[in-house]
N, C-alpha and C positions, 0 to 999 in steps of 0.2 A: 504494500500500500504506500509505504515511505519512499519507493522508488519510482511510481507512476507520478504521484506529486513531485518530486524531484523532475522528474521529465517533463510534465506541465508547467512548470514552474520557468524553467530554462528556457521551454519553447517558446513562453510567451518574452520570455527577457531579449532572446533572439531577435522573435517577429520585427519588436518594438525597435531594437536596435535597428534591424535593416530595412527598416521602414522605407526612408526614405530611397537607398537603395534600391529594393524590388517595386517602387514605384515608376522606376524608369523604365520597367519591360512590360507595367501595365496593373501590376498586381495591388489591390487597396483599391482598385478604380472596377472591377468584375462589378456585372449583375449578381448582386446579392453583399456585397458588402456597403454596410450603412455608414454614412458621415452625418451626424447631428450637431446642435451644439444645445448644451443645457447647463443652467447654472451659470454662465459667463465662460465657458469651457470646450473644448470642439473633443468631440466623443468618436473615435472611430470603432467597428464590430466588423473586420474583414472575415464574416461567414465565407462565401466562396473562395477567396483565398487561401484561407487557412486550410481548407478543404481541397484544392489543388496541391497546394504545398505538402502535406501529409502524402496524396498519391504518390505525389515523386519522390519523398521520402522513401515510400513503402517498394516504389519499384528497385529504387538505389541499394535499399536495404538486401534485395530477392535478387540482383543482380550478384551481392558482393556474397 
């Protein structure tokens, strides 16, 4: 359990870091991921992204 949290954890620290990064090949901008802003604060939820990303993950993983 302490280790899927650990891996959640990281991936989201990841995401956030290459945010700006994987936005230059498109990713954070898919059908399905939300930009709001609430509270004085701009709220990203890159649903489809994160959800692309994990696939390639998972092919990277079944490759290696």
């Amino acid at each position: 359990m302490i280790r899927w949290l650990l891996v959640t954890v990281l991936a989201l620290v990841l995401m956030s870091g290459l945010t700006d990064w994987l936005r230059r090949f498109g990713f954070g901008r898919l059908p399905g991921d939300f930009v709001f802003r609430a509270f004085g604060r701009l709220w990203q939820v890159p649903l489809a992204s994160t959800l692309v990303l994990s696939m390639l993950a998972a092919l990277i993983a079944r490759l290696i």
